[in-house]
Structures are given as structure tokens and as C-alpha cells.
Backbone as JSON Lines, residues from 0, in Angstrom:
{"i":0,"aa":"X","n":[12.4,13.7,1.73],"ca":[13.02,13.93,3.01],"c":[14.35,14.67,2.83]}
{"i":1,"aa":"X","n":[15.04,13.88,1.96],"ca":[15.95,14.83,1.66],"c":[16.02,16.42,0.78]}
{"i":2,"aa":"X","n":[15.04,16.91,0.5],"ca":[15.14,18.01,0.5],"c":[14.61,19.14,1.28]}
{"i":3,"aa":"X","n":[13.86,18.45,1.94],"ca":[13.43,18.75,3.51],"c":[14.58,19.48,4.68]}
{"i":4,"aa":"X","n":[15.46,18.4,4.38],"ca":[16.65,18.32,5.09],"c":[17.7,19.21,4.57]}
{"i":5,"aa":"X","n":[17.73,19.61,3.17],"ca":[18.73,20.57,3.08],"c":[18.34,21.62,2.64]}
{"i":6,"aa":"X","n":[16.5,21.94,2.59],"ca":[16.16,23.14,2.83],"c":[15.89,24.02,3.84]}
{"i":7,"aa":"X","n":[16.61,22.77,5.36],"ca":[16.3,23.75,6.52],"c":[17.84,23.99,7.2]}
{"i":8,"aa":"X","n":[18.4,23.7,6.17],"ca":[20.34,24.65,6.13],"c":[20.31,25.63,5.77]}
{"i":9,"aa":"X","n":[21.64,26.1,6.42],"ca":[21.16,27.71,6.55],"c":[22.43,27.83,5.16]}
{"i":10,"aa":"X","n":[23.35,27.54,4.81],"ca":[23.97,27.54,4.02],"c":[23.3,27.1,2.31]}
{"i":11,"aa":"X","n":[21.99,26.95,1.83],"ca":[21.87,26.38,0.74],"c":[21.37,27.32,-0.4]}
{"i":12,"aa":"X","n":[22.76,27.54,-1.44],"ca":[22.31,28.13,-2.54],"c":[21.45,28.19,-2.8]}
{"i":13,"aa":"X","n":[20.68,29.14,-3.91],"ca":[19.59,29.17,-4.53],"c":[19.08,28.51,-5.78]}
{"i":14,"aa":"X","n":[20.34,28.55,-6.46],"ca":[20.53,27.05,-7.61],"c":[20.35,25.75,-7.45]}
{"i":15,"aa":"X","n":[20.68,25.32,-5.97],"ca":[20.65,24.26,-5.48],"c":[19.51,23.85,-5.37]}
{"i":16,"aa":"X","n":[18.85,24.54,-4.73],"ca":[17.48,24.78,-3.99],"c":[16.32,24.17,-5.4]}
{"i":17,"aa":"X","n":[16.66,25.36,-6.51],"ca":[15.82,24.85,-7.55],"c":[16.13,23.72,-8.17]}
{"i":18,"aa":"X","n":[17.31,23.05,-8.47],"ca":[17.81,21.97,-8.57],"c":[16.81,21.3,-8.25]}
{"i":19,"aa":"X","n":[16.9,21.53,-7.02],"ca":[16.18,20.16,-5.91],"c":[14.41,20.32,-6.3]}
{"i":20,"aa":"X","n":[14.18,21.0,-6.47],"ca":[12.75,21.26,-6.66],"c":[12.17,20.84,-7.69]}
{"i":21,"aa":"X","n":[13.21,21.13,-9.08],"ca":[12.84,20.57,-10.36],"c":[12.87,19.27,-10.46]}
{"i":22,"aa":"X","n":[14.33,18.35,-9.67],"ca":[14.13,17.28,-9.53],"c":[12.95,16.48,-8.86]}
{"i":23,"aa":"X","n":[12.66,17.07,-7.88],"ca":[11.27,16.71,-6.79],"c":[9.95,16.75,-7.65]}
{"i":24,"aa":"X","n":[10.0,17.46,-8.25],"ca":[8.69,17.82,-9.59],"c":[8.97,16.87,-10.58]}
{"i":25,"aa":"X","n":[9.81,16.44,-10.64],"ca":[10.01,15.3,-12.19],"c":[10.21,13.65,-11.11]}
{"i":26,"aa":"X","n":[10.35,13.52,-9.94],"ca":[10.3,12.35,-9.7],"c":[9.0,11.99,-9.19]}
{"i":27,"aa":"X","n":[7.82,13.1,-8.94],"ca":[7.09,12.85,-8.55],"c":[5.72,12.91,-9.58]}
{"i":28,"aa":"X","n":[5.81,13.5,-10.48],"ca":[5.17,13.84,-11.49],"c":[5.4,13.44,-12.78]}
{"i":29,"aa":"X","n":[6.59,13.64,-13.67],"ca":[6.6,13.63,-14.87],"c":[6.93,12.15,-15.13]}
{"i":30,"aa":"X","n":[8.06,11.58,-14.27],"ca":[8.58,9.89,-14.52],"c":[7.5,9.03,-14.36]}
{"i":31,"aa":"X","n":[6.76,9.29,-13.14],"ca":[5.71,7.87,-12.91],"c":[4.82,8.02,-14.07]}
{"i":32,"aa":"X","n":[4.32,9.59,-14.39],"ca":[3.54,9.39,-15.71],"c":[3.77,8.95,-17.21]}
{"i":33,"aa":"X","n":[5.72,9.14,-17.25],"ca":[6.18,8.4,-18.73],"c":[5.9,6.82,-18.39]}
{"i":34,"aa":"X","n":[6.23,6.61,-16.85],"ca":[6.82,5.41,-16.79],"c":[5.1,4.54,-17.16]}
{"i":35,"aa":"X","n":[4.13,4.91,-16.86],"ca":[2.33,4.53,-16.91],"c":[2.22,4.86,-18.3]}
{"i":36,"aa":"X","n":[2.67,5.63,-19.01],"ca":[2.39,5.64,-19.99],"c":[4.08,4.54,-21.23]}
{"i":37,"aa":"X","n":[4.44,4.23,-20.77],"ca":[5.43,3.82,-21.36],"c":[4.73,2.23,-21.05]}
{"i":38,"aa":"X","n":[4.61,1.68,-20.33],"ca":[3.95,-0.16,-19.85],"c":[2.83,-0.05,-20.29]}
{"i":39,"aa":"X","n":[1.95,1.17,-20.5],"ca":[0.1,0.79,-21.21],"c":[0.34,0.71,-22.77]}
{"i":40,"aa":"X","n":[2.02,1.68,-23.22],"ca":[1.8,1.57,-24.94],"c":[1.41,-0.24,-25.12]}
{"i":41,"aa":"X","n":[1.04,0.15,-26.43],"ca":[0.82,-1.25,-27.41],"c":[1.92,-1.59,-27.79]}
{"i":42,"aa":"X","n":[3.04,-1.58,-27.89],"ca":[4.38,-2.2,-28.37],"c":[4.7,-3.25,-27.02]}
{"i":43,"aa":"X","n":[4.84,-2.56,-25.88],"ca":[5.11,-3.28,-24.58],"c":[3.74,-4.25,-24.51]}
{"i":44,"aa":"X","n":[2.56,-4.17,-24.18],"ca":[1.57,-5.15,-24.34],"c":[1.87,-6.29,-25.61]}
{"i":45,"aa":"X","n":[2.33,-6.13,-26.34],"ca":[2.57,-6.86,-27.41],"c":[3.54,-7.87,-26.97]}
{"i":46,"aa":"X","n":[4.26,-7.28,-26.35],"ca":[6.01,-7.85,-26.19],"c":[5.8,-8.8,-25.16]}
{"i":47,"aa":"X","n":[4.67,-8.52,-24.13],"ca":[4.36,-9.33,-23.1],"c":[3.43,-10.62,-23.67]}
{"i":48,"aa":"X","n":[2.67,-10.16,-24.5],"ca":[1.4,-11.35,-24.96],"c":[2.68,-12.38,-25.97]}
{"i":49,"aa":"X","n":[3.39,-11.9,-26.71],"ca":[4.18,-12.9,-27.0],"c":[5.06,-13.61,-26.18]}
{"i":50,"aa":"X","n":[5.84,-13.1,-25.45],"ca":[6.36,-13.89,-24.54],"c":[6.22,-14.52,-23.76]}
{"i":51,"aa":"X","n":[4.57,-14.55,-23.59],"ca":[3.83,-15.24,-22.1],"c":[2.32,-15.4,-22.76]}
{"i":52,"aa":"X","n":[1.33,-16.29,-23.57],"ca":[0.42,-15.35,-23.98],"c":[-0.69,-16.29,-23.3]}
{"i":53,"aa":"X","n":[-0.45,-16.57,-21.75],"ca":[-1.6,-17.39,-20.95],"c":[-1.5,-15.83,-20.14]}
{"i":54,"aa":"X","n":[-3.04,-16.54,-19.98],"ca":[-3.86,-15.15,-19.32],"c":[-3.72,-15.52,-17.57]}
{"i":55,"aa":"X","n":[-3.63,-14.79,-16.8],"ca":[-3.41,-15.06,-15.4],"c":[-4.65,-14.56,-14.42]}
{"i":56,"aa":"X","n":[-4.76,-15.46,-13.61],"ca":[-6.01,-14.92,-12.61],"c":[-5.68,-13.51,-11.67]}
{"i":57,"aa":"X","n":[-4.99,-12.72,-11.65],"ca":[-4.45,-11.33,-11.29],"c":[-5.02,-10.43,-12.05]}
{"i":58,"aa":"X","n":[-4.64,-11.07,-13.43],"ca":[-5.28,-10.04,-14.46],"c":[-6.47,-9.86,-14.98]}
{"i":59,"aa":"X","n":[-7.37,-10.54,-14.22],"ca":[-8.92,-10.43,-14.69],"c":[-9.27,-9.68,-13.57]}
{"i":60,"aa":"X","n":[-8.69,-9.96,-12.62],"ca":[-9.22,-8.27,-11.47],"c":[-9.5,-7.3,-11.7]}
{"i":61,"aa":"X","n":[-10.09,-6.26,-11.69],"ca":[-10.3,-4.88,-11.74],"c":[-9.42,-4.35,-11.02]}
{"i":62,"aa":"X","n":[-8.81,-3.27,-11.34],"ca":[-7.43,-2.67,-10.28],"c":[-7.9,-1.62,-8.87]}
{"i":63,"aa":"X","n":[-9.87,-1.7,-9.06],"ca":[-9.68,-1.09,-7.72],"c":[-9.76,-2.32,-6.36]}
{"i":64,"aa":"X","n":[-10.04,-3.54,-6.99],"ca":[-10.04,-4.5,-5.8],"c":[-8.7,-5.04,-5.93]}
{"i":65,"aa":"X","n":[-7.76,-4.88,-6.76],"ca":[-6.36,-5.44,-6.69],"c":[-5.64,-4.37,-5.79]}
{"i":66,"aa":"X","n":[-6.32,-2.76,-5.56],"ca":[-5.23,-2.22,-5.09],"c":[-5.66,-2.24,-3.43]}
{"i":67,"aa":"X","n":[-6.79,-2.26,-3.69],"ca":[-7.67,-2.88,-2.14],"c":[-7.16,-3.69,-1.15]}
{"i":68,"aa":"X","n":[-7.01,-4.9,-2.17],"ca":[-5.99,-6.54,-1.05],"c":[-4.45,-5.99,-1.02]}
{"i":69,"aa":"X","n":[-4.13,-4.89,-1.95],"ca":[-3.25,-4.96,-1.73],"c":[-3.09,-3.68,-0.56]}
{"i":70,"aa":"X","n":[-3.22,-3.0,-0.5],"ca":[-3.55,-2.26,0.55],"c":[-3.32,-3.32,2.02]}
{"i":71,"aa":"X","n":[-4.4,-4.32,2.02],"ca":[-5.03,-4.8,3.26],"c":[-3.85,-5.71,3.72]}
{"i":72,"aa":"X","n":[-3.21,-6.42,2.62],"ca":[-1.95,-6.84,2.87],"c":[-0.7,-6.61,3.17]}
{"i":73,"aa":"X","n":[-0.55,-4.9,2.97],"ca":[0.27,-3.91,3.83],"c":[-0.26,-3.72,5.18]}
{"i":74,"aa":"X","n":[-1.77,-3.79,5.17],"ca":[-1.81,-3.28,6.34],"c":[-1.87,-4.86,7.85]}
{"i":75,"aa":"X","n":[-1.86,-5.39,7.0],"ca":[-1.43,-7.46,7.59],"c":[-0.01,-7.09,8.18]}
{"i":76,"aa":"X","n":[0.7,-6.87,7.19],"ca":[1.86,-6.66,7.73],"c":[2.47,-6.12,8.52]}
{"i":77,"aa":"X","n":[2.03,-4.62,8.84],"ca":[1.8,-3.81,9.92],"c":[1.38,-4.34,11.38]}
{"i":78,"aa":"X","n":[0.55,-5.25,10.77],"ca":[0.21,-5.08,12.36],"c":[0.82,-5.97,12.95]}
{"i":79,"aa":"X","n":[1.95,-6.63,12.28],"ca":[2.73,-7.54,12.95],"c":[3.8,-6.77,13.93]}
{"i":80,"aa":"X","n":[3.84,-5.89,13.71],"ca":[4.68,-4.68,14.06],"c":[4.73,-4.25,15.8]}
{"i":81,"aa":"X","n":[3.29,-4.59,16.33],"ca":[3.05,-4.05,17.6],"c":[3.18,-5.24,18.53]}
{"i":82,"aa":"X","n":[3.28,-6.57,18.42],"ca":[3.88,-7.33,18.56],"c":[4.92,-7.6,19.59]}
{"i":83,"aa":"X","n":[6.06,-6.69,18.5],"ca":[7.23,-6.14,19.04],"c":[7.25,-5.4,20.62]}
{"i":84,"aa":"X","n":[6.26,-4.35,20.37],"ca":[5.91,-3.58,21.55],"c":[5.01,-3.94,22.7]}
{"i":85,"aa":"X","n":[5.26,-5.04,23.28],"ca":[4.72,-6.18,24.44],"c":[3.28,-5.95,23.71]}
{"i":86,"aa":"X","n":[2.85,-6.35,22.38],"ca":[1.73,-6.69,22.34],"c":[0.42,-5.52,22.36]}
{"i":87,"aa":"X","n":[0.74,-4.19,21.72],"ca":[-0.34,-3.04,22.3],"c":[-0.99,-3.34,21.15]}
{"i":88,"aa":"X","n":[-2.17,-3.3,22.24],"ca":[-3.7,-3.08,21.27],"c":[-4.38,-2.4,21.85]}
{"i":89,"aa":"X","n":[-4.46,-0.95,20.99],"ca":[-5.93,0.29,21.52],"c":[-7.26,-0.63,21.49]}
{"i":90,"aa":"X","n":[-7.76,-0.72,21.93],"ca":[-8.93,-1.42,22.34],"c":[-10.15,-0.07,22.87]}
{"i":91,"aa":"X","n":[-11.06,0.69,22.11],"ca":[-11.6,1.65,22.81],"c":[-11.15,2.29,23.93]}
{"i":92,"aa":"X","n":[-10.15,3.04,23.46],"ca":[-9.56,4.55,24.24],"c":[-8.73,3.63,25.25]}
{"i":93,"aa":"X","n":[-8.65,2.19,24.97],"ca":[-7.5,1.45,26.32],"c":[-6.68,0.79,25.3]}
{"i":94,"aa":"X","n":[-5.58,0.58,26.29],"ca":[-4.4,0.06,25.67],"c":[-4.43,-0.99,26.43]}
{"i":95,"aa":"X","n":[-4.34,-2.6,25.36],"ca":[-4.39,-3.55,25.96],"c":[-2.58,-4.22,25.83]}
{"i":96,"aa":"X","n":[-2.38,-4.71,26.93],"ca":[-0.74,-5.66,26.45],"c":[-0.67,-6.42,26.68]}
{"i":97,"aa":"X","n":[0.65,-7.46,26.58],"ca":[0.85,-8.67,26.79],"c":[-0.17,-9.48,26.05]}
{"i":98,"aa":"X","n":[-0.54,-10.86,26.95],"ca":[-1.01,-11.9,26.25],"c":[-2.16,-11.22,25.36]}
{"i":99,"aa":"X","n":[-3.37,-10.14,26.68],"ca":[-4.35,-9.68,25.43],"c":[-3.85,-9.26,24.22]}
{"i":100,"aa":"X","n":[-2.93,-8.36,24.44],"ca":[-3.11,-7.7,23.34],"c":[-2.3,-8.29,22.34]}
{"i":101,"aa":"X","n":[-1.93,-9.24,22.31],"ca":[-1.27,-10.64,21.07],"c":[-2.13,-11.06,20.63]}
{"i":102,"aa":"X","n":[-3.61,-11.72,21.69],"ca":[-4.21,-12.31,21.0],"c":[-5.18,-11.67,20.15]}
{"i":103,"aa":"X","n":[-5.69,-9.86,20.19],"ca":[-6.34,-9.54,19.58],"c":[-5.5,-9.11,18.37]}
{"i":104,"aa":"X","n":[-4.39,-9.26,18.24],"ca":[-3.51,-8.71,16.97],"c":[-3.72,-9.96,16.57]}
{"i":105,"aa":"X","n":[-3.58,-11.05,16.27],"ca":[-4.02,-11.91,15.65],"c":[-4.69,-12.62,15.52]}
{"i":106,"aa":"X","n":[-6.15,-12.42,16.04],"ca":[-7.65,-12.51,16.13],"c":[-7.52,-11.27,14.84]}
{"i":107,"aa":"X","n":[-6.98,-10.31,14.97],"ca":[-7.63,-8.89,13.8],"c":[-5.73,-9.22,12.31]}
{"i":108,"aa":"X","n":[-5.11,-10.21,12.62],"ca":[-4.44,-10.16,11.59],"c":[-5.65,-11.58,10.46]}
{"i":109,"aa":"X","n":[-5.97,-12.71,11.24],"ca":[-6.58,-13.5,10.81],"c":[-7.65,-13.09,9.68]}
{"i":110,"aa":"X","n":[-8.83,-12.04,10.45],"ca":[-9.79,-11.41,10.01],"c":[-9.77,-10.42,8.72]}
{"i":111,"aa":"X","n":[-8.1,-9.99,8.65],"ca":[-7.77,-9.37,7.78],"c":[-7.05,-10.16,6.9]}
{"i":112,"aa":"X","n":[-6.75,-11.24,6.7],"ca":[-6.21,-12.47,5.92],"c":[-7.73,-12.95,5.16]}
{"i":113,"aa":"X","n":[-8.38,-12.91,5.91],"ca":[-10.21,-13.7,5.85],"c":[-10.81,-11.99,4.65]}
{"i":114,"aa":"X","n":[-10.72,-11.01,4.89],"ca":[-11.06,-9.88,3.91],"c":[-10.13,-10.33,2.85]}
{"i":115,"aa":"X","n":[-8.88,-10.57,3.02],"ca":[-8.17,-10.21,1.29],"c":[-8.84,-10.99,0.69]}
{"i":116,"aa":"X","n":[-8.87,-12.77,0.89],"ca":[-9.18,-13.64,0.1],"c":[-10.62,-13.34,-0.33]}
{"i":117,"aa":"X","n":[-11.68,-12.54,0.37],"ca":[-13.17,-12.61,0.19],"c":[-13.32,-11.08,-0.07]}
{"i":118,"aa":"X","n":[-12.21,-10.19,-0.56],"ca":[-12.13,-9.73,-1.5],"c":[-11.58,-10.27,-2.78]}
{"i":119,"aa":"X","n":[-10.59,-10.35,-3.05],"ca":[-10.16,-10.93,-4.63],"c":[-11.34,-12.08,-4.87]}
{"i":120,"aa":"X","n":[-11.67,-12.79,-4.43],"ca":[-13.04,-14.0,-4.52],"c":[-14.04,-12.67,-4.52]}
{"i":121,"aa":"X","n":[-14.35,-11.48,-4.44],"ca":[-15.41,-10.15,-4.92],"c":[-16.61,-11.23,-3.97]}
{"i":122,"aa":"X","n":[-16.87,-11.33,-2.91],"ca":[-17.68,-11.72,-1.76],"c":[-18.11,-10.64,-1.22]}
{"i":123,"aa":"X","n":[-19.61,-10.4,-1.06],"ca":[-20.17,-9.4,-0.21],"c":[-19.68,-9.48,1.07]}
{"i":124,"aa":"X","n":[-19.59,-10.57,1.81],"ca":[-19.4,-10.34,3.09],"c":[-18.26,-9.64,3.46]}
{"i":125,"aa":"X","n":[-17.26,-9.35,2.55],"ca":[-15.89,-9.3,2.29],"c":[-15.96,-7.53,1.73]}
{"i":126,"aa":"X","n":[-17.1,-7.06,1.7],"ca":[-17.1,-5.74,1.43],"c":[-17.61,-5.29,2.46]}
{"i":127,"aa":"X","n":[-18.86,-5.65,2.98],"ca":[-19.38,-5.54,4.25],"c":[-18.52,-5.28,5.54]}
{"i":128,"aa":"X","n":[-17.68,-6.4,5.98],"ca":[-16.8,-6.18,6.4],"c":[-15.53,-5.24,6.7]}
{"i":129,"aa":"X","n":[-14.81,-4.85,5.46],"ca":[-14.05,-3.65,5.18],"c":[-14.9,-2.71,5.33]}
{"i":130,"aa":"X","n":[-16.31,-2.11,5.03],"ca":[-16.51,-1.24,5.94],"c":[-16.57,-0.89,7.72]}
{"i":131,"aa":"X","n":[-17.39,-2.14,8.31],"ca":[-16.92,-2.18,9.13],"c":[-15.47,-2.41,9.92]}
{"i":132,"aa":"X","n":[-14.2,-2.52,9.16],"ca":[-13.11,-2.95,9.99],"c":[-12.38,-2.02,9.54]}
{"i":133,"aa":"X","n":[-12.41,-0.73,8.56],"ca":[-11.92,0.39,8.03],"c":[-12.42,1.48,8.82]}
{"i":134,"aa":"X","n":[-14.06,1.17,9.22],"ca":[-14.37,2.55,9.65],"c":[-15.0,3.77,8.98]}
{"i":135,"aa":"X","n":[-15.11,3.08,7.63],"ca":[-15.41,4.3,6.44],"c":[-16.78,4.16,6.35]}
């Protein structure tokens, strides 16, 4: 955002400019990949199994259903959000408010509490579901 913001000044060097670009290219690219490759070396795995060397139920997950709940649990959170706004719930092309639309935000926060757990528990119904409540 911020370079967004001071590339639509009318005053901004050209040094600057690349500055900002090289930096934007290395925070988005080069760090997260030292930083993934710096926590997978074997020295750091090492350093962790000694200091802790019980195995945890997180870590027998596969990371595409860990990033899944975790996803679904951002999106839990979210929807606490409309709430705020007397309660709107799109409801097929209508906007529902007030009491309805509270109670279907948490009729659909519940349901989405009911997917995380019957995902990480790897439950069909719990896949079934996320398609239908994703849409995909």
C-alpha cells in the first residue's frame, strides 16, 4: 500500500521508486523463501526435537487440511463482523437484518465451527459440506 501511495506522487524520484520496488521484490519473494527455507533446514528441526521431543496432534495433519481450518477459522471470524452492521445477511440476492439476519450469522458461524472440527477429525461429511458452503 505504501508504495502504491507514493507512486501516485507527483514528486517521486526515480531512485526512490526503484528502492521501493527492490524492496517490494525481496519482501515478497526472496525473505518468505529464506525464511521456509531457513525453519525446514535440519539444524532448526533438530533444535526443536531436542527441546520438545513429544510429537503433537497439529503435527500429524497434512498442511492442506491445516491450512483449510485455518482458512475457515478466519473466515468464523469474519463473519462476526456483520453483526456490527444491524445484522446483514445476503440471503439470495436479499438482504436480510436485524433479528434475521443475527440469527442466520450464527446458524452459518455454528455450521462453520461444525466444518473445522469435522475437518481436522478428516470426516467426509466435513468435506461434503465445504463444498457445498464454499460454492466450489
Amino acid at each position: 500500500m505504501f508504495f502504491f501511495v507514493a507512486a501516485a506522487s507527483k514528486d517521486l524520484p526515480l531512485v526512490l521508486a526503484l528502492v521501493m520496488v527492490i524492496l517490494l521484490a525481496l519482501s515478497y519473494f526472496v525473505f518468505p523463501g529464506l525464511l521456509i527455507r531457513f525453519y525446514r533446514s535440519r539444524n532448526v528441526r533438530l533444535t526443536f526435537e531436542s527441546r520438545d521431543p513429544r510429537s503433537y496432534w497439529i503435527e500429524q495433519l497434512p498442511m492442506p487440511i491445516l491450512v483449510l481450518a485455518i482458512l475457515y477459522l478466519f473466515y468464523l471470524i469474519v463473519l462476526h463482523v456483520p453483526i456490527l452492521f444491524n445484522g446483514v445477511f445476503p440471503l439470495f440476492g436479499v438482504f436480510l437484518f436485524g433479528l434475521q439476519g443475527i440469527v442466520l450469522l450464527d446458524v452459518s458461524i455454528m455450521v462453520l465451527a461444525c466444518l473445522i472440527w469435522g475437518t481436522l477429525e478428516r470426516k467426509t461429511w466435513a468435506w461434503r459440506g465445504s463444498l457445498v458452503g464454499t460454492g466450489d
